[in-house]
Backbone as CSV, one residue per row, in Angstrom:
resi,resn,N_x,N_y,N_z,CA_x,CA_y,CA_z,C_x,C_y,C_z
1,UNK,12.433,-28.950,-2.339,13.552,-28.647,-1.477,13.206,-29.146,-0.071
2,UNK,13.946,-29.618,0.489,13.957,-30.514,1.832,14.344,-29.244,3.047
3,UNK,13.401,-29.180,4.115,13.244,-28.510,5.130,14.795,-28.279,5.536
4,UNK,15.010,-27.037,5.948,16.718,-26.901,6.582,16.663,-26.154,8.206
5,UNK,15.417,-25.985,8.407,15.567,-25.488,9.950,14.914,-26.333,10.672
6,UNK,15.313,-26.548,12.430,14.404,-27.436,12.788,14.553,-27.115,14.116
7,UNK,13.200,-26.750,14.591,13.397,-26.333,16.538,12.336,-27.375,16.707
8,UNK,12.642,-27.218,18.490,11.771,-28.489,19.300,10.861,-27.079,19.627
9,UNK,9.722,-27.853,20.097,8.643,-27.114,20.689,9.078,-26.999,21.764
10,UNK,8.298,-26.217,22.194,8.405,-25.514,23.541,7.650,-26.333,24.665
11,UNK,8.088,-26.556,25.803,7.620,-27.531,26.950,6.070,-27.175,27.339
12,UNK,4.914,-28.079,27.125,3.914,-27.282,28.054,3.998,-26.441,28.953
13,UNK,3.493,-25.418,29.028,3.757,-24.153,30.271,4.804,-23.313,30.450
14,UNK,5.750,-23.485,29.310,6.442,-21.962,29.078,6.001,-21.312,28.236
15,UNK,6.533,-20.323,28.163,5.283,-19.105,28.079,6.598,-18.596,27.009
16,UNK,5.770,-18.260,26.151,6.300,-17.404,24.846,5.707,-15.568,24.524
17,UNK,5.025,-15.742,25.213,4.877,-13.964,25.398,4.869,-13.300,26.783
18,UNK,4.955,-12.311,27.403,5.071,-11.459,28.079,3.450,-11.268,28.282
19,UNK,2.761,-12.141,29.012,1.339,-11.700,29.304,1.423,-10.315,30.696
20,UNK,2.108,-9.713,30.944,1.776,-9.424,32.670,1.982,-7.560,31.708
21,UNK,2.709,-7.085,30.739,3.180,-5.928,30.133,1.358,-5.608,29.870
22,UNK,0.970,-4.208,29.499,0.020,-3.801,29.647,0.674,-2.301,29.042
23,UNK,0.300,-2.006,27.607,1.315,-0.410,27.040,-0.034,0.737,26.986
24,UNK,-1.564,0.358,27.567,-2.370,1.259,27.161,-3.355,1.303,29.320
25,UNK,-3.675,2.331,29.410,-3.980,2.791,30.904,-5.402,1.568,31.296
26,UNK,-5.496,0.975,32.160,-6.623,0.010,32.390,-7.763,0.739,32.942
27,UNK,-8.678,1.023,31.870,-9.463,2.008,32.381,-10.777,1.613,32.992
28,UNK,-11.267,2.325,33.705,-12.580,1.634,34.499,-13.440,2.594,34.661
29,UNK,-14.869,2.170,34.643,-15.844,3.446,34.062,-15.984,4.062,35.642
30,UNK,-16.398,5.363,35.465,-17.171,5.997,36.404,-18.603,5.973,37.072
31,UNK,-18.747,6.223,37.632,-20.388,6.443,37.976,-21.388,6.322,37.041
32,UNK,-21.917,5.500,36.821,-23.196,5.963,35.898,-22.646,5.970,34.144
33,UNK,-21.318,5.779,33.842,-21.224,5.477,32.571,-21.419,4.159,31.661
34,UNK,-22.149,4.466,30.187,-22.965,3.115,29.507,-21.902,2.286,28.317
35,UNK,-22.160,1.159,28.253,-21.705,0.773,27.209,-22.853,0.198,26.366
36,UNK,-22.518,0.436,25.031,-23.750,-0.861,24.352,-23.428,-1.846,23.284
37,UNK,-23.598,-2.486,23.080,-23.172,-3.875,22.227,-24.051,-3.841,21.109
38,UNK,-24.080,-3.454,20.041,-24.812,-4.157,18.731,-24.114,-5.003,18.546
39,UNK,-25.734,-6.048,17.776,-24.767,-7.342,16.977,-25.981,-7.645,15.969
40,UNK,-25.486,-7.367,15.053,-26.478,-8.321,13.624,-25.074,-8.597,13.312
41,UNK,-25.346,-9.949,13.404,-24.613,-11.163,13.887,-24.396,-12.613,13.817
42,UNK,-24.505,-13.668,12.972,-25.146,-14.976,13.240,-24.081,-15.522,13.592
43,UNK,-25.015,-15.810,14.717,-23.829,-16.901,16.292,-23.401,-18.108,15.359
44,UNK,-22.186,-18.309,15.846,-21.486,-19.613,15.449,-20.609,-19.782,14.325
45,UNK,-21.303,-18.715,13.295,-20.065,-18.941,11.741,-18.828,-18.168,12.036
46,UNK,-18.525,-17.354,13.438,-17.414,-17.212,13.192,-17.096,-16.688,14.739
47,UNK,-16.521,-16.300,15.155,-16.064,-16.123,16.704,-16.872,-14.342,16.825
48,UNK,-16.892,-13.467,16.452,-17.257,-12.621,16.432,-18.315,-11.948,17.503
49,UNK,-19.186,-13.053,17.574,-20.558,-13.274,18.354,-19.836,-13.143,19.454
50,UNK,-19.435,-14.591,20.123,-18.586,-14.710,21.498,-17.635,-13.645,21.934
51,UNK,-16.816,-13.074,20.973,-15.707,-12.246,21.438,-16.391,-10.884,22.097
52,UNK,-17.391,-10.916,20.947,-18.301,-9.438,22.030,-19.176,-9.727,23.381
53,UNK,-19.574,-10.969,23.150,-19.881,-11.319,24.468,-18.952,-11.187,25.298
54,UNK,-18.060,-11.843,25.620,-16.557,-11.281,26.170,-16.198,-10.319,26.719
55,UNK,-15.934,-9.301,25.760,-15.711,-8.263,25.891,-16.490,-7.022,26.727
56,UNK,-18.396,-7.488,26.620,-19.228,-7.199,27.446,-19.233,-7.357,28.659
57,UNK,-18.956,-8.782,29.019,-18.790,-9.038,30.039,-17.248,-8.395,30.835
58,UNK,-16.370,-8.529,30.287,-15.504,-7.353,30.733,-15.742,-5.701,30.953
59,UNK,-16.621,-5.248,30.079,-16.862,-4.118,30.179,-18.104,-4.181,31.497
60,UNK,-18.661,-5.105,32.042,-19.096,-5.126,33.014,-18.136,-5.028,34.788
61,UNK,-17.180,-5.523,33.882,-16.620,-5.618,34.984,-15.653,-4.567,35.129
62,UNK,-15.404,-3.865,34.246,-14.905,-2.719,34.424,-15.894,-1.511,35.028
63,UNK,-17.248,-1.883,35.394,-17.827,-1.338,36.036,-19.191,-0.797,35.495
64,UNK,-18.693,-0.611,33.670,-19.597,0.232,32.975,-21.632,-0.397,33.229
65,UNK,-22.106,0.008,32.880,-24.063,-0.339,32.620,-23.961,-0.652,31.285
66,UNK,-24.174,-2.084,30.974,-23.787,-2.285,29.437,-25.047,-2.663,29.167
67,UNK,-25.409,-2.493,28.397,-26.533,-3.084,27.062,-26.545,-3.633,25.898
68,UNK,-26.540,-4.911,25.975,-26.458,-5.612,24.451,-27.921,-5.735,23.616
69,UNK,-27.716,-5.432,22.381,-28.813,-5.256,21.516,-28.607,-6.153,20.661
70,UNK,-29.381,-7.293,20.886,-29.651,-8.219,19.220,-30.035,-7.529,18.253
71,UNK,-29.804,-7.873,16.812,-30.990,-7.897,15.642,-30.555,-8.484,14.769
72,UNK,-31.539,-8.344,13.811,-31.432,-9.299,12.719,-30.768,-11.091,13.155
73,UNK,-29.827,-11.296,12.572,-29.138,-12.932,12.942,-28.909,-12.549,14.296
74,UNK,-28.652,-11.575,14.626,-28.180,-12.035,16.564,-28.775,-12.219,17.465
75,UNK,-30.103,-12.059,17.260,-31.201,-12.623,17.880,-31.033,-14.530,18.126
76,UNK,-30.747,-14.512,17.039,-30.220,-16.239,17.289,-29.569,-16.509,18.983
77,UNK,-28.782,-15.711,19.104,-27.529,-16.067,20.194,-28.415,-16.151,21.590
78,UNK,-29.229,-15.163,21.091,-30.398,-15.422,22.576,-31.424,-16.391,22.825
79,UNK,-31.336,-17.518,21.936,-32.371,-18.683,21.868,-32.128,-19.647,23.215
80,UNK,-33.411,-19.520,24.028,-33.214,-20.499,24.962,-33.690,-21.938,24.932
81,UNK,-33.510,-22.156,23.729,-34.062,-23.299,23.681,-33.155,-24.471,22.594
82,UNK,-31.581,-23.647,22.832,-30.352,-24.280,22.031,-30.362,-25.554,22.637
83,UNK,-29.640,-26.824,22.493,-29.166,-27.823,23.008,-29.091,-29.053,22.110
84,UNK,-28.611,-29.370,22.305,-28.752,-31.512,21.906,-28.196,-32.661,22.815
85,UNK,-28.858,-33.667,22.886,-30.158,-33.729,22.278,-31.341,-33.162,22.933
86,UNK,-31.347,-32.511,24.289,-32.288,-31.717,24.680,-32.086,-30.601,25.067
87,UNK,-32.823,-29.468,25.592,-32.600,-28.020,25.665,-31.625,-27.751,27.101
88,UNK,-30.461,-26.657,26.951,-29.698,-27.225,27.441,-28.317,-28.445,27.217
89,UNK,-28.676,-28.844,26.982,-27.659,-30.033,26.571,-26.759,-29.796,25.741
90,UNK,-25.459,-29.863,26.547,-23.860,-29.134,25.428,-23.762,-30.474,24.807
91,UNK,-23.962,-30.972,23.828,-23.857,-31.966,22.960,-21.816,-31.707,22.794
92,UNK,-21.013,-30.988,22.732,-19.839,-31.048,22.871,-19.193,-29.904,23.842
93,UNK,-17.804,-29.683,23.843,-17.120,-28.569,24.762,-17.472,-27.272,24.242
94,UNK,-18.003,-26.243,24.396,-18.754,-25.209,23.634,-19.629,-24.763,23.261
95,UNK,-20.496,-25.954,23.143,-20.920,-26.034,22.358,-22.510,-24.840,22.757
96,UNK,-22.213,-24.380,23.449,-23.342,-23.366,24.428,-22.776,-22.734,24.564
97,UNK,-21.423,-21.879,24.441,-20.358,-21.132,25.081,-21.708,-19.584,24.625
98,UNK,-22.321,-19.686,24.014,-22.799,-17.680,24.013,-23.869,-18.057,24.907
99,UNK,-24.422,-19.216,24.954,-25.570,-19.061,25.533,-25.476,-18.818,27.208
100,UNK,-24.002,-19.430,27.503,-23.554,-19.033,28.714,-23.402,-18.264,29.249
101,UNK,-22.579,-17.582,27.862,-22.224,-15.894,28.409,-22.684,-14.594,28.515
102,UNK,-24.432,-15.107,27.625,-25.119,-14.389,27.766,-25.760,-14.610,29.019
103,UNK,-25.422,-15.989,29.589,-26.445,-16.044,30.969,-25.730,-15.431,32.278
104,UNK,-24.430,-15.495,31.777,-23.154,-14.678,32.707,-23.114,-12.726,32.376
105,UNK,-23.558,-12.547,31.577,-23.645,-11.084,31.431,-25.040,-10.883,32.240
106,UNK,-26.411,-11.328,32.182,-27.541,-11.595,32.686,-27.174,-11.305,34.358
107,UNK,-26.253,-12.222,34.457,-26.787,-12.686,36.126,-25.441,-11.206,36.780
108,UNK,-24.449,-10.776,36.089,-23.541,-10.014,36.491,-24.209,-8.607,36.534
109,UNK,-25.359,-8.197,35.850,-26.099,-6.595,35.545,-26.313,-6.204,34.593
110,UNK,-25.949,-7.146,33.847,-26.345,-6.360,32.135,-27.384,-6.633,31.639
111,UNK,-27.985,-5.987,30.696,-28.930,-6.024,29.874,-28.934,-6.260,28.448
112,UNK,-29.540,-7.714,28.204,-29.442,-7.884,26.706,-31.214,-8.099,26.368
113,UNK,-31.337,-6.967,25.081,-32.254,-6.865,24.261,-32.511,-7.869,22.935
114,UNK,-33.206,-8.388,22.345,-33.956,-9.584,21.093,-34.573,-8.181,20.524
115,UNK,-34.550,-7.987,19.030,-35.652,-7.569,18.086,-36.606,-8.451,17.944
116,UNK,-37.886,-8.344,18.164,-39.202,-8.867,17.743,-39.172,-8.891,16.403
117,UNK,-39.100,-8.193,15.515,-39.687,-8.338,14.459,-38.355,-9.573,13.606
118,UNK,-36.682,-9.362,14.304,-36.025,-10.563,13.425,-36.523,-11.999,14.074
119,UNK,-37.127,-11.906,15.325,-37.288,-12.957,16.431,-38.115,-13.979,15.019
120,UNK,-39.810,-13.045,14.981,-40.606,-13.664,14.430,-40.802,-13.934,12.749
121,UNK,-40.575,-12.768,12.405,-40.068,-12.194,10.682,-39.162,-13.168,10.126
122,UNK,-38.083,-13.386,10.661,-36.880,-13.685,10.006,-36.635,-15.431,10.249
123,UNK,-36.994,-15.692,11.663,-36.523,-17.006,12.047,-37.643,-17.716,12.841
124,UNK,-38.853,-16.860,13.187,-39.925,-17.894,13.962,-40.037,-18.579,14.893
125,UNK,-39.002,-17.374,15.645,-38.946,-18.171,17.447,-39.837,-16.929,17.989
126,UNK,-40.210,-17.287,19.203,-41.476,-16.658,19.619,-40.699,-15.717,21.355
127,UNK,-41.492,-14.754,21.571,-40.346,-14.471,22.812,-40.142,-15.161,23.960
128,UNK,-41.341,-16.208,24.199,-41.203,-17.531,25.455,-40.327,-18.382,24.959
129,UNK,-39.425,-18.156,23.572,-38.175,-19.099,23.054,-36.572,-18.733,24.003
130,UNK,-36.826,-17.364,24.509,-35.454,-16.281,24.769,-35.212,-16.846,25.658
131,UNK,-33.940,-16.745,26.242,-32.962,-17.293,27.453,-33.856,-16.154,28.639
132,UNK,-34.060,-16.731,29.710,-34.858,-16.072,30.585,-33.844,-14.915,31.397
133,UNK,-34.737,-13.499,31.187,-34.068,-12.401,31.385,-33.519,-11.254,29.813
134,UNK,-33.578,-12.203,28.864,-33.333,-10.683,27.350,-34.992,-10.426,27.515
135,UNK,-34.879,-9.699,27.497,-36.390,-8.879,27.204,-36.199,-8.136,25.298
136,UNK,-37.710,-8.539,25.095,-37.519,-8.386,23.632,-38.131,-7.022,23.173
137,UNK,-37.750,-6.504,22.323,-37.959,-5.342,21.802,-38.194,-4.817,20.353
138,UNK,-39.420,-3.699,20.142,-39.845,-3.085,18.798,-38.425,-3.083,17.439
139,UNK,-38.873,-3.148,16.765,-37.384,-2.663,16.145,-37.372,-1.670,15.849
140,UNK,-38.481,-0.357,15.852,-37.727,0.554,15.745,-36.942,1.478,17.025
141,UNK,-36.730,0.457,17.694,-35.832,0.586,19.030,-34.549,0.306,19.058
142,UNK,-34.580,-0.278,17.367,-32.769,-0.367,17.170,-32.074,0.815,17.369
143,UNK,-32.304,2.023,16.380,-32.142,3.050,16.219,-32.308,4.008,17.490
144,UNK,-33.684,3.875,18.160,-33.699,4.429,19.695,-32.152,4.000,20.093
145,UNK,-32.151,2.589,20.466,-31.386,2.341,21.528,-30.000,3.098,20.621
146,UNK,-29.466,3.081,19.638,-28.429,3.792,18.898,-28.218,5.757,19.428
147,UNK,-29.170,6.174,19.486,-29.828,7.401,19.815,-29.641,7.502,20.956
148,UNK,-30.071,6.710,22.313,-29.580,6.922,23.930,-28.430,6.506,24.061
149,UNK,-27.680,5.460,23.116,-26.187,5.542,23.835,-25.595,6.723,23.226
150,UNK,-25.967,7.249,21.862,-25.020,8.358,21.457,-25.432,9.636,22.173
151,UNK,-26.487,9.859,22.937,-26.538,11.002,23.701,-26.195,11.050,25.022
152,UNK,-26.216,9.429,25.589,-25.311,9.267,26.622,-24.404,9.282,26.739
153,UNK,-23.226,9.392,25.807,-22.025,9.776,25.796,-21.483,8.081,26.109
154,UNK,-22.358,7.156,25.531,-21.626,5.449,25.874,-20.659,5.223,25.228
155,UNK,-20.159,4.370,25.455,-18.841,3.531,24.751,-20.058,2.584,23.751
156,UNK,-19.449,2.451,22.401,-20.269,1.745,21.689,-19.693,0.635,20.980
157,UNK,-20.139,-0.279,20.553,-19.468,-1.529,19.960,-20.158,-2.355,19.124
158,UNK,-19.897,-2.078,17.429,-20.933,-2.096,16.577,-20.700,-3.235,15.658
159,UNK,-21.288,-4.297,15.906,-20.500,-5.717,14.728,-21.443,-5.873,13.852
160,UNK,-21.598,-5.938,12.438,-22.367,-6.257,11.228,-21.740,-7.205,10.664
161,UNK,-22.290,-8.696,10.566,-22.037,-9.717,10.016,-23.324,-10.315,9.234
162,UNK,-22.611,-11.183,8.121,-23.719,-11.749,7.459,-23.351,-13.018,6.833
């Protein structure tokens, strides 16, 4: 059956949604309140990685003390030694986009943590591999760090990918 409807696209730069509407309160932390980021995670197979980066970084800027926690695959995202053809080097448009935004959460106040044991165990990067500034950590500090945001009363944000 042969197509029976037919619209033109829409002109570059008109706008098809209502970006400026906002139906939930824009909230912004108080004094001294935490957020924390888990991610077992592997950067790149799917947006997931980045969007929490994102979102961290917003929650920074909403004021909160955020803490991102690698493990397992998300330790990947903190490799400072990504690039092509040399370290550094966006071989395309993106092509560094977490490694950025982890260097933009870094330089804004946040704190992102590496598991040692997925660092070396799992993938065999060493902690002089990490983007300068994650400081790396025991793993049974996953669970710690799980333990101080839930007694801190943090905002938490928990992604399991595989």
């Amino acid at each position: 059956m042969p197509k029976t409807i037919t619209t033109e696209l829409p002109a570059e730069g008109e706008r098809l949604f209502d970006a400026e509407e906002k139906i939930f309160e824009d909230i912004k932390a108080t004094p001294g309140e935490k957020a924390f980021v888990f991610m077992h995670t592997v950067p790149y197979e799917g947006s997931v990685g980045l969007v929490n980066l994102l979102t961290a970084t917003r929650l920074i800027r909403k004021g909160f003390d955020v803490s991102i926690v690698l493990y397992g695959p998300g330790v990947l995202m903190a490799s400072g030694t990504r690039g092509y053809p040399g370290v550094g080097d966006e071989a395309f448009p993106g092509h560094l986009a977490i490694n950025n935004q982890l260097k933009t959460i870094l330089k804004e106040g946040g704190h992102v943590y590496a598991c040692r044991f997925a660092m070396g165990a799992l993938y065999g990067f060493r902690e002089d591999d990490l983007i300068p500034g994650v400081k790396a950590f025991n793993p049974l500090d996953v669970l710690d760090a799980a333990l101080a945001a839930w007694r801190a009363g943090a905002f938490q944000l928990n992604t399991w990918t595989v």
